[in-house]
Structure formats: C-alpha cells, structure tokens
TORLOVO-954846 format. One record per residue (C-alpha): residue number from 1; residue in one letter; chain; x, y, z. Coordinates in Angstrom, 1 decimal. Layout:
+-----+---+---+--------+--------+--------+
:   k : r : c :     px :     py :     pz :
+-----+---+---+--------+--------+--------+
: NUM : A : A :      X :      Y :      Z :
...
+-----+---+---+--------+--------+--------+
//
This chain:
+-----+---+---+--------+--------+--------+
:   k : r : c :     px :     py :     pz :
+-----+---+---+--------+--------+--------+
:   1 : X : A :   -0.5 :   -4.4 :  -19.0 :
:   2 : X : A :    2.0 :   -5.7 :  -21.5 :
:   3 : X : A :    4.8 :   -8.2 :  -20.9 :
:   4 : X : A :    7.6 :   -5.4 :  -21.5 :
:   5 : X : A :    5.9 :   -3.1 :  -19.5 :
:   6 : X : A :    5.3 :   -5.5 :  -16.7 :
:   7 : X : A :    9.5 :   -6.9 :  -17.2 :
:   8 : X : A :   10.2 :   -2.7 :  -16.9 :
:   9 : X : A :    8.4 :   -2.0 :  -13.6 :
:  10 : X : A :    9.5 :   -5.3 :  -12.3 :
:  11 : X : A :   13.3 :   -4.2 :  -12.9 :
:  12 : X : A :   12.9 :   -0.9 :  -12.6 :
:  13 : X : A :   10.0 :    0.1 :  -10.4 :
:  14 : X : A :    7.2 :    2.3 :  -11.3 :
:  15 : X : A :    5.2 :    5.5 :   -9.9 :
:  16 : X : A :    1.1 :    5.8 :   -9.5 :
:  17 : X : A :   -0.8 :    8.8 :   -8.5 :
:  18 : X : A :   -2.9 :    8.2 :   -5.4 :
:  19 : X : A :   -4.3 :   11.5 :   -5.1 :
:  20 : X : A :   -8.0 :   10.9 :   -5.1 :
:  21 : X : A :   -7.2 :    8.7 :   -2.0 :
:  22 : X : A :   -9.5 :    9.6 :    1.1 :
:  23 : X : A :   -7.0 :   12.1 :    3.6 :
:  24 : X : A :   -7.7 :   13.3 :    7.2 :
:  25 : X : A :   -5.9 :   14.7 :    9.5 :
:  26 : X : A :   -6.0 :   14.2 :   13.7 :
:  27 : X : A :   -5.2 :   16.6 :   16.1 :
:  28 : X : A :   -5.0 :   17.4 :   19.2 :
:  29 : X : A :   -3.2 :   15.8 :   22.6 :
:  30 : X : A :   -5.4 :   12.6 :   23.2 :
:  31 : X : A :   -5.1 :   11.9 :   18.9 :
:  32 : X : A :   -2.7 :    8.9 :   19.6 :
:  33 : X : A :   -4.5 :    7.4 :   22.3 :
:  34 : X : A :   -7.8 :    7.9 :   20.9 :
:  35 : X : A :   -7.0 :    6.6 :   17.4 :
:  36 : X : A :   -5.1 :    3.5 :   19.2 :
:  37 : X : A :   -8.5 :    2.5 :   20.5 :
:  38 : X : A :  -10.2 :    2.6 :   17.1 :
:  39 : X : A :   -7.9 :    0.4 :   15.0 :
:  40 : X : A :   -6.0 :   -3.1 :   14.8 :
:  41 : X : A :   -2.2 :   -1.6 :   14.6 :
:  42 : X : A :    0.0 :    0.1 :   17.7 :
:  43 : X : A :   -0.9 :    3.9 :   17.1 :
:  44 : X : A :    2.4 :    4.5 :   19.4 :
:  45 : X : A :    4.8 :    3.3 :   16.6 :
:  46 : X : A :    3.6 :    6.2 :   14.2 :
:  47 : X : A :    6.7 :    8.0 :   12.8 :
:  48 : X : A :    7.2 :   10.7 :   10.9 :
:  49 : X : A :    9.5 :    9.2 :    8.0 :
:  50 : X : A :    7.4 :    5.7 :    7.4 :
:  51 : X : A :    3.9 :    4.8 :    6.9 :
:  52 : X : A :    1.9 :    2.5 :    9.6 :
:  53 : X : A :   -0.9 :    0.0 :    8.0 :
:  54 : X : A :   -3.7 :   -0.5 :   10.1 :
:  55 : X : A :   -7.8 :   -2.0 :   10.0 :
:  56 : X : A :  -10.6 :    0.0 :   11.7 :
:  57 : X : A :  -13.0 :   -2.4 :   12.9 :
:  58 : X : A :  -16.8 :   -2.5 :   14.3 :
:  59 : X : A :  -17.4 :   -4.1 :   17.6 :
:  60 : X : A :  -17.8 :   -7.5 :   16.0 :
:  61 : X : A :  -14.0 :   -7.6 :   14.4 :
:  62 : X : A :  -15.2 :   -6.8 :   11.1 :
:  63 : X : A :  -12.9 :   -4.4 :    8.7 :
:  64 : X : A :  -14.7 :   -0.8 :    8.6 :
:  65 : X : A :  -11.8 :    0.2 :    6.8 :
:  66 : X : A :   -8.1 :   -0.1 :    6.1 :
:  67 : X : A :   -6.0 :    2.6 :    6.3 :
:  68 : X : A :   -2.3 :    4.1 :    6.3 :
:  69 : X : A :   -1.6 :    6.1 :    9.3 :
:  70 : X : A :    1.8 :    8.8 :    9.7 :
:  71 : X : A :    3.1 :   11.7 :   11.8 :
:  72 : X : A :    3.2 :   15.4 :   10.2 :
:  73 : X : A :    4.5 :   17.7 :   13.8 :
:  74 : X : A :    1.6 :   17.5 :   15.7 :
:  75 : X : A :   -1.1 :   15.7 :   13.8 :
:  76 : X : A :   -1.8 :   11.9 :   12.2 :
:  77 : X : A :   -2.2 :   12.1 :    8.7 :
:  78 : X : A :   -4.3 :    9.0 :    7.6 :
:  79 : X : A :   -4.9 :    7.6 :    3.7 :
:  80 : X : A :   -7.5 :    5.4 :    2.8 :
:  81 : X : A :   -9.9 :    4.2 :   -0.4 :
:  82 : X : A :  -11.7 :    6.8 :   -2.4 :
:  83 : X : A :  -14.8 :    5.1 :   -1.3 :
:  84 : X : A :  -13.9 :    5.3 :    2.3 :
:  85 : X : A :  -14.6 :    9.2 :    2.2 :
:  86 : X : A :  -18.1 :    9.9 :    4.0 :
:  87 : X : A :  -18.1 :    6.3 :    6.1 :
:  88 : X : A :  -14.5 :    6.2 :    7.2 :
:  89 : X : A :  -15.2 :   10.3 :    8.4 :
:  90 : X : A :  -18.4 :    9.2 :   10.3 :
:  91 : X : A :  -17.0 :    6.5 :   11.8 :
:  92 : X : A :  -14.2 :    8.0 :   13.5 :
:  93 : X : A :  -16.4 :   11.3 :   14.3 :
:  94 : X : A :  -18.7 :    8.5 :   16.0 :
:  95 : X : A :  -16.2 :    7.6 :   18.9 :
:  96 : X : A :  -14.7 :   11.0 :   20.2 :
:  97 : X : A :  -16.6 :   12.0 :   22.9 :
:  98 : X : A :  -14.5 :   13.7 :   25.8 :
:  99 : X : A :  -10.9 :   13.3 :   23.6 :
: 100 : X : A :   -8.9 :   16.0 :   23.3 :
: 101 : X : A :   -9.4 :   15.2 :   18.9 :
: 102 : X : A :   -9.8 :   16.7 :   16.1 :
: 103 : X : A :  -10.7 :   15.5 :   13.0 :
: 104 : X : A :  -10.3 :   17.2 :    9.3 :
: 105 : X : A :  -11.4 :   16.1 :    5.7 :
: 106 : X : A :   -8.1 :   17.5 :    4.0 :
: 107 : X : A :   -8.5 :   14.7 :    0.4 :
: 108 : X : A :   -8.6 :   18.2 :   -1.1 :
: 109 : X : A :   -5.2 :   19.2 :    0.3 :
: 110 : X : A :   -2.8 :   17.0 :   -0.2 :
: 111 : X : A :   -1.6 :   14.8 :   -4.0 :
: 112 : X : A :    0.1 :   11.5 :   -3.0 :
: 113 : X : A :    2.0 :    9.6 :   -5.1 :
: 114 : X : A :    3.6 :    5.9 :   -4.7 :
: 115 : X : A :    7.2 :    4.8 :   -5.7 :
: 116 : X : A :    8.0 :    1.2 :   -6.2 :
: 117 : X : A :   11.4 :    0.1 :   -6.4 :
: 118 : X : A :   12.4 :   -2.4 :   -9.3 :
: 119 : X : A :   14.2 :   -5.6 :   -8.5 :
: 120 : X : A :   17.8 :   -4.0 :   -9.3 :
: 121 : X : A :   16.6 :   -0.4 :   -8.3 :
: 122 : X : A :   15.3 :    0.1 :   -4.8 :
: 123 : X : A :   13.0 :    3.2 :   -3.8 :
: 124 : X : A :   15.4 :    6.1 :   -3.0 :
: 125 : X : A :   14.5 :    9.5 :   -2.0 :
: 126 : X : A :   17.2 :   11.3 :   -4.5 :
: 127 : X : A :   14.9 :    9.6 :   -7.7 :
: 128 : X : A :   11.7 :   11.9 :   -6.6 :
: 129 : X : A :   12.1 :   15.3 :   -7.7 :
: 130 : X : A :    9.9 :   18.2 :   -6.2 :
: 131 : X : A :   10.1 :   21.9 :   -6.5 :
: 132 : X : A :   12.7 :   22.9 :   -4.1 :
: 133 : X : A :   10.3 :   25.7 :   -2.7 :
: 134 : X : A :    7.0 :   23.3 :   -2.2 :
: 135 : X : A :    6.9 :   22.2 :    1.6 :
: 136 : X : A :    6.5 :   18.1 :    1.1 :
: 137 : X : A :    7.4 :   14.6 :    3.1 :
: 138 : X : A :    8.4 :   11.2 :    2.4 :
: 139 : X : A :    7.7 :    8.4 :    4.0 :
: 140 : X : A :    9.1 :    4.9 :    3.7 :
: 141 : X : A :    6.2 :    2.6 :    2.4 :
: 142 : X : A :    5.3 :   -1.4 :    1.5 :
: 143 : X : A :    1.8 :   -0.4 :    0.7 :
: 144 : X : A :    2.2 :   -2.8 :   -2.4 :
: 145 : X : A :    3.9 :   -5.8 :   -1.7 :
: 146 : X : A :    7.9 :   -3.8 :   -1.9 :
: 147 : X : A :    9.8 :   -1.4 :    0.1 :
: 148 : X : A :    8.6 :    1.7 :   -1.6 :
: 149 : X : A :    8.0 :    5.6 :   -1.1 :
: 150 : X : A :    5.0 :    7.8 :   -0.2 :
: 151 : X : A :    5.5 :   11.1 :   -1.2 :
: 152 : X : A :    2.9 :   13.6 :    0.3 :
: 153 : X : A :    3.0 :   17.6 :   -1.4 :
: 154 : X : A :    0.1 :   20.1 :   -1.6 :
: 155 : X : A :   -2.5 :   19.9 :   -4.0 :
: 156 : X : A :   -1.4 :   23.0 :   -6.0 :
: 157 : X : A :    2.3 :   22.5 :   -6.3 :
: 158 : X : A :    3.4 :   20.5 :   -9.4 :
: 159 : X : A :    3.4 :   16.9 :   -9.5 :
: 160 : X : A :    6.4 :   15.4 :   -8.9 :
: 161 : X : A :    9.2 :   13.8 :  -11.1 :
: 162 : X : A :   10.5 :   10.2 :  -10.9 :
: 163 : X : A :   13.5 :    9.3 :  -12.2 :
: 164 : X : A :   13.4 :    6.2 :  -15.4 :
: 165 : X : A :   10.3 :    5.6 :  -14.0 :
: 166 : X : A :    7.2 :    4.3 :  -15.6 :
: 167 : X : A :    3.8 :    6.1 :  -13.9 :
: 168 : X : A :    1.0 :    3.3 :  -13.7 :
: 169 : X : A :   -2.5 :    3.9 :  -14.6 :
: 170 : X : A :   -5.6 :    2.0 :  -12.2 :
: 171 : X : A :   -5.5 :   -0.3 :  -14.8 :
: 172 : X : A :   -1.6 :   -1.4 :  -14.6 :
: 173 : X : A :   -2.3 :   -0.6 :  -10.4 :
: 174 : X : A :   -4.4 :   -3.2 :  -10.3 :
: 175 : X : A :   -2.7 :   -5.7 :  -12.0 :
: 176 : X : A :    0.1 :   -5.4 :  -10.1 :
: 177 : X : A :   -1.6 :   -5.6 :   -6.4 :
: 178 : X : A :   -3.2 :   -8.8 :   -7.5 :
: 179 : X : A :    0.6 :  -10.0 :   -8.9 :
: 180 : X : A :    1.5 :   -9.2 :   -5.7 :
: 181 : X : A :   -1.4 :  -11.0 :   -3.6 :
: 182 : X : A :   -2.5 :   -7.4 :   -2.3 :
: 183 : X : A :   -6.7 :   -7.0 :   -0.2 :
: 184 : X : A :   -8.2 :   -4.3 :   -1.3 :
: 185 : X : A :  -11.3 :   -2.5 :   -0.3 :
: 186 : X : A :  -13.8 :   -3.4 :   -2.0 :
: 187 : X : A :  -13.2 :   -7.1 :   -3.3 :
: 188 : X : A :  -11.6 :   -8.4 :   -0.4 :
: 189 : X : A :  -12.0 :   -6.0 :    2.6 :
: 190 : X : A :  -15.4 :   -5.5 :    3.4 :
: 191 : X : A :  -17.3 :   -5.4 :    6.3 :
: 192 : X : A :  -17.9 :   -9.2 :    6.2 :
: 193 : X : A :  -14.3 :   -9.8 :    6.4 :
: 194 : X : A :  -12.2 :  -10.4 :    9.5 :
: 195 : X : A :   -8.6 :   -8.8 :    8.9 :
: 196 : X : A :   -6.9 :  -12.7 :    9.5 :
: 197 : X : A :   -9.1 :  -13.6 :    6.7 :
: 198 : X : A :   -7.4 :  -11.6 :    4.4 :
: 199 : X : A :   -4.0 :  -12.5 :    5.5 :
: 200 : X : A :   -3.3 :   -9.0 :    7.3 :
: 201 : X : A :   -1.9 :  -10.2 :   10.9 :
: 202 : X : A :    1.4 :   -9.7 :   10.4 :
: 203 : X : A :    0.8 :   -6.4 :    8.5 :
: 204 : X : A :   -2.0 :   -4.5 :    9.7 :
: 205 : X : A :   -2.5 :   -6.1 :   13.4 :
: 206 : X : A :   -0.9 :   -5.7 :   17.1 :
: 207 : X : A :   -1.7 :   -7.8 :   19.8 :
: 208 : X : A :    0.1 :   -6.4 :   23.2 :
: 209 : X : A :   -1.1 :   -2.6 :   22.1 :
: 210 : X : A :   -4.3 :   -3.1 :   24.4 :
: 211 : X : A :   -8.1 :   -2.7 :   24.1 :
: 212 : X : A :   -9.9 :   -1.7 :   20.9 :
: 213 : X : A :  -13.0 :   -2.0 :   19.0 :
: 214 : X : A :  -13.3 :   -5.1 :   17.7 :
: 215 : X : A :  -10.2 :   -6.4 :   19.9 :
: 216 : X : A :  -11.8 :   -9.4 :   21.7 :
: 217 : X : A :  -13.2 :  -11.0 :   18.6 :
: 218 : X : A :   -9.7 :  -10.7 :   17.1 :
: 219 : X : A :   -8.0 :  -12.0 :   19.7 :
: 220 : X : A :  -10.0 :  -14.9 :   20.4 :
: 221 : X : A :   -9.2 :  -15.4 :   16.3 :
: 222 : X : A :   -5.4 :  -15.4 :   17.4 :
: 223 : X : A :   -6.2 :  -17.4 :   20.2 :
: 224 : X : A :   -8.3 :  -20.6 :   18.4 :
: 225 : X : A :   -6.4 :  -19.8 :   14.5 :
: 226 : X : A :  -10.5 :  -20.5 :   13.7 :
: 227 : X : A :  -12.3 :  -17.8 :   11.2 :
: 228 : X : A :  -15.2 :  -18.6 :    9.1 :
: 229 : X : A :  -12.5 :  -18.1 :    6.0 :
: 230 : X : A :   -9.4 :  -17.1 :    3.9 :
: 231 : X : A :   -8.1 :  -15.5 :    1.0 :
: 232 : X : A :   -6.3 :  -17.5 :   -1.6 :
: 233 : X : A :   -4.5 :  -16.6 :   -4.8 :
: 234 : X : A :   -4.9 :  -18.7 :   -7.9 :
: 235 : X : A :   -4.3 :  -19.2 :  -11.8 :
: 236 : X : A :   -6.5 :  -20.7 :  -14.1 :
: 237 : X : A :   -6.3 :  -21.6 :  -18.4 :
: 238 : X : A :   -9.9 :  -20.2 :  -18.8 :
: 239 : X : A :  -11.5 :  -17.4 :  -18.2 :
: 240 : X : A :  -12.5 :  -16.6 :  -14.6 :
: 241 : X : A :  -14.9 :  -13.6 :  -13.8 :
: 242 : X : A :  -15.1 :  -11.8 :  -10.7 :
: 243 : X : A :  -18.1 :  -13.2 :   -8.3 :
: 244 : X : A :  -17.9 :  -17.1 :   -9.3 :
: 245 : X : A :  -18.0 :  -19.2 :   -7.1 :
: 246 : X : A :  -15.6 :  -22.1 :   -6.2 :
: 247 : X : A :  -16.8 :  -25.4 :   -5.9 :
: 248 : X : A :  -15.7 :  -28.6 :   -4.3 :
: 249 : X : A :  -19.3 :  -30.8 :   -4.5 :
: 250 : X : A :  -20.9 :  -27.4 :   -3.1 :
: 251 : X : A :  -20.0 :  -23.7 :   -3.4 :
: 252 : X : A :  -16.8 :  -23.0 :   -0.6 :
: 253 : X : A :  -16.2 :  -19.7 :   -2.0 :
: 254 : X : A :  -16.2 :  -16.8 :   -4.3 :
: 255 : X : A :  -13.8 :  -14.7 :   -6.8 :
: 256 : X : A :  -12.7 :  -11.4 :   -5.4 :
: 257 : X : A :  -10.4 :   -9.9 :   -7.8 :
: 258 : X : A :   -9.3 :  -11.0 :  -11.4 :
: 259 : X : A :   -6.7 :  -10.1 :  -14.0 :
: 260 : X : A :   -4.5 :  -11.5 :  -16.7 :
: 261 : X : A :   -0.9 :  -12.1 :  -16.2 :
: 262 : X : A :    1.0 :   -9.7 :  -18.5 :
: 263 : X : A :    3.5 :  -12.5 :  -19.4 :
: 264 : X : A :    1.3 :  -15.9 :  -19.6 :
: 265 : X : A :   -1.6 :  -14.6 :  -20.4 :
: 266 : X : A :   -3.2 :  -16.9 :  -17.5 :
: 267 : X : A :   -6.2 :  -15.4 :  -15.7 :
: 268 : X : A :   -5.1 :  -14.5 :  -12.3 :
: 269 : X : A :   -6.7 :  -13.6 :   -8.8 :
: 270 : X : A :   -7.7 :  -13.2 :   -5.9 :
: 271 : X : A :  -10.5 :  -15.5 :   -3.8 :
: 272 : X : A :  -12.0 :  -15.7 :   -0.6 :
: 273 : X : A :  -13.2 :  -19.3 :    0.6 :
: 274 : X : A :  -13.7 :  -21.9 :    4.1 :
: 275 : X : A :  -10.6 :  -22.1 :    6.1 :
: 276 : X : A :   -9.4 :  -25.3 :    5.1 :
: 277 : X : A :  -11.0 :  -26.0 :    2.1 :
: 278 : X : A :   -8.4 :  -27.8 :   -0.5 :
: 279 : X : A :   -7.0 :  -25.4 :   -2.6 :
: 280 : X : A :   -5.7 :  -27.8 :   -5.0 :
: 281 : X : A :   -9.3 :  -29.5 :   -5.5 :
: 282 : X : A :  -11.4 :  -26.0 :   -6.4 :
: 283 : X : A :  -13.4 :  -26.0 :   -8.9 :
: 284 : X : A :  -15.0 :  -22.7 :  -10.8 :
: 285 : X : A :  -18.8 :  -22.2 :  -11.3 :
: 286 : X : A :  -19.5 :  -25.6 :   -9.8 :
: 287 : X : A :  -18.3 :  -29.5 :   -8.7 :
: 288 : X : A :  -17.8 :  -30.1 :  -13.1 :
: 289 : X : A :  -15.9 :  -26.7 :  -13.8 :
: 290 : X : A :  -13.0 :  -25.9 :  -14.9 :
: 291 : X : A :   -9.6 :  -26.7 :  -11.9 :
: 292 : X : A :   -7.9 :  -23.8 :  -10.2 :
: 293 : X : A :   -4.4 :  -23.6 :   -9.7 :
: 294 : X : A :   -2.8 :  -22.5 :   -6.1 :
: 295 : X : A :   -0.5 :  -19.0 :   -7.5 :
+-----+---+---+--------+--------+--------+
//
C-alpha cells in the first residue's frame, strides 16, 4: 500500500470484496436459542439492519471460530474466514440434537462486500449502488475498526458500485486491519487463544446472556482479569518477520501479524505475549535483539 493510497482511504473510505468468506444460514424456531448456547455474544440482539460479532468456543474457552452473525426474515445469516468452511459447518452440526435447526452451506450464494467510511465521509447507504431489480440487504458494520457497511446481494447479480471509492485488494485489507489493531483467524485467533486474549470482550463477548460452551472458563477470566496472555501492537526500525519471538531474558512471546506502514515505512504488527510482560522492554529474536516499540 502506498502513502497516497493509504491518505485516500483514510479520508475517504474504501470498499473490499469479501465474497469467498465462509456463509451459512440457520433456520428454524429454536435457531436463536440454540446458536445463543454455541457462542460468546447475546444471539437475542441479532437485527436485521446491523451485523452482531461473536467467538464460537470449545468447552475449554478456546476460539473455534469468530464470526458475524444477522437476521434475513426467518433465518441467521452468519460470515466467517474462508478457512472456517468445513470446521466451522461441523462444529455447529455437532451440537443440534433435539433443536428445532437447520443449518445450510450457502458461501456459494451470496457476494459480500465491505464499505469503510473515510474520516470526512462516513459509510452511507445512498454511496452503494445495486441493480434496482437484485433482492439485496445492508447492514450497519465495524468489522474493521470504523462504522462501516455490509452489503449482502446474490452471487449472480452484478457487483455493486461504490461511490469515489477506492476497492482494496487482500493485500491493502490486510494492511489496514493490522493499522487498525484488528485479530484475525489465523495469526491471532486460533484455538489456543482465549477471546480476552485478543482484546475481544467488549466486542465479541456478553456476560448476563446465560450458559454457553466454553462460558465458565470465560467467566472465571472476567472474574480473576487472569489469562495465560495478550495481544499487543508494536513498531519497530528493522525488519520483523511473522513467528519471532519476543524476548525479555527469555522468549514471552511471538509475532502474529506484520506489515509496513504505508507512510513511515516502519514495520508494523501484531503480537501475542504473557499478560504483564513490559511492553516497552521487548526485545525481537532474543534478550540482544533489536527494541520494540508499543503502537
């Protein structure tokens, strides 16, 4: 990503394409209740015009998956990682037993697309453009860090148009979620990680909603603030590589994600490391290597 093309989305928002995003669909009456049980967020909040973050977890409060959950009339529609295709279908086939649920593949389906706002042009519905005949929603979304818009259409109508906006590539998308201090599945939610860990309480988590997999463990997290670590973002002058570990007298950590900041050409990213380890003392590679900076 260059530095004008990182000052243009940055003023004036941008588009990506997250078609090849892992889609189902839930059905039937017990699809709220049942799914409420399977994942970290308040399945009873779901609306049909904004899109609810959420973990799945296994039993031992470990992320199984991270996904974004809305209504469509009588189903959930959920969005998740390409990865998350086969594992994230199995393990939600796994738990219904006697529900009322149904649960479809439909990643073939459906294109979605992301709109950020820039900082002197918020998100607005009237700057997508679809064919005025192709059924579609849009939902409010912060999947990256800024109010933005998730716009859902069929696979075979045209792709929509966006307004003075730029359209991201993986590349440029992944620049910009590190920028903005964004987990993703892979590099920092895994199923070693412990939503806390990756700073996803506040975003991802309810803790009144009642029992889930996974819920005791998380709340006794709430309850003591203890986890075995966290995620930190940092800066460095030199080269940093994804997988190096961070060093104060012994290795504390490792690199999760890493990019290079389209304006100071610093390397950037993304770490996971021991809860209370001093950020400001971590070294890279080992106790002699080069300083990190907190970002």
């Amino acid at each position: 990503m260059t530095a004008s093309f990182f000052q243009q989305i940055t003023t004036h928002g941008a588009a990506v394409n997250l078609s090849s995003r892992a889609k189902f669909r839930l059905t039937g009456a017990d699809r709220t209740r049942y799914l409420n049980g399977q994942v970290t967020n308040d399945m009873r909040q779901v609306k049909s015009d904004e899109s609810l973050y959420a973990c799945v977890t296994d039993v031992k409060g470990r992320i199984a998956a991270d996904v974004f959950v809305h209504a469509e009339g009588d189903s959930l529609l959920l969005d998740a990682e390409p990865d998350l295709r086969e594992t994230l279908g199995m393990r939600l086939e796994r738990y219904i037993v006697a529900d009322d649920v149904e649960l479809t593949d439909v990643t073939e389906e459906w294109q979605l697309w992301h709109v950020r706002g820039g900082a002197d042009a918020p998100a607005r519905m009237d700057n997508v453009h679809c064919a005025q005949d192709c059924p579609h929603h849009i939902l409010h979304s912060s999947r990256y860090g800024a109010e933005g818009l998730d716009i859902w259409l069929p696979a075979s109508a045209d792709a929509p148009t966006f307004e003075s906006l730029l359209i991201l590539s993986e590349a440029d998308l992944e620049t910009w979620r590190i920028l903005q201090k964004i987990p993703r599945w892979p590099h920092e939610l895994n199923t070693e990680t412990f939503p806390p860990e990756a700073d996803l309480e506040a975003r991802a988590m309810n803790f009144t909603k009642g029992c889930y997999i996974g819920q005791e463990v998380l709340s006794r997290i709430k309850t003591t603030g203890k986890m075995p670590r966290e995620m930190i973002a940092f800066e460095s002058d030199v080269a940093v590589n994804e997988g190096d570990e961070l060093w104060i007298e012994k290795a504390l950590g490792k690199v999760t994600s890493v990019t290079k900041h389209p304006t100071t050409g610093q390397t950037i990213g993304l770490a996971m490391i021991r809860q209370g380890t001093p950020h400001q003392e971590l070294r890279v590679g080992g106790s002699s290597g080069p300083m990190l900076y907190h970002f």
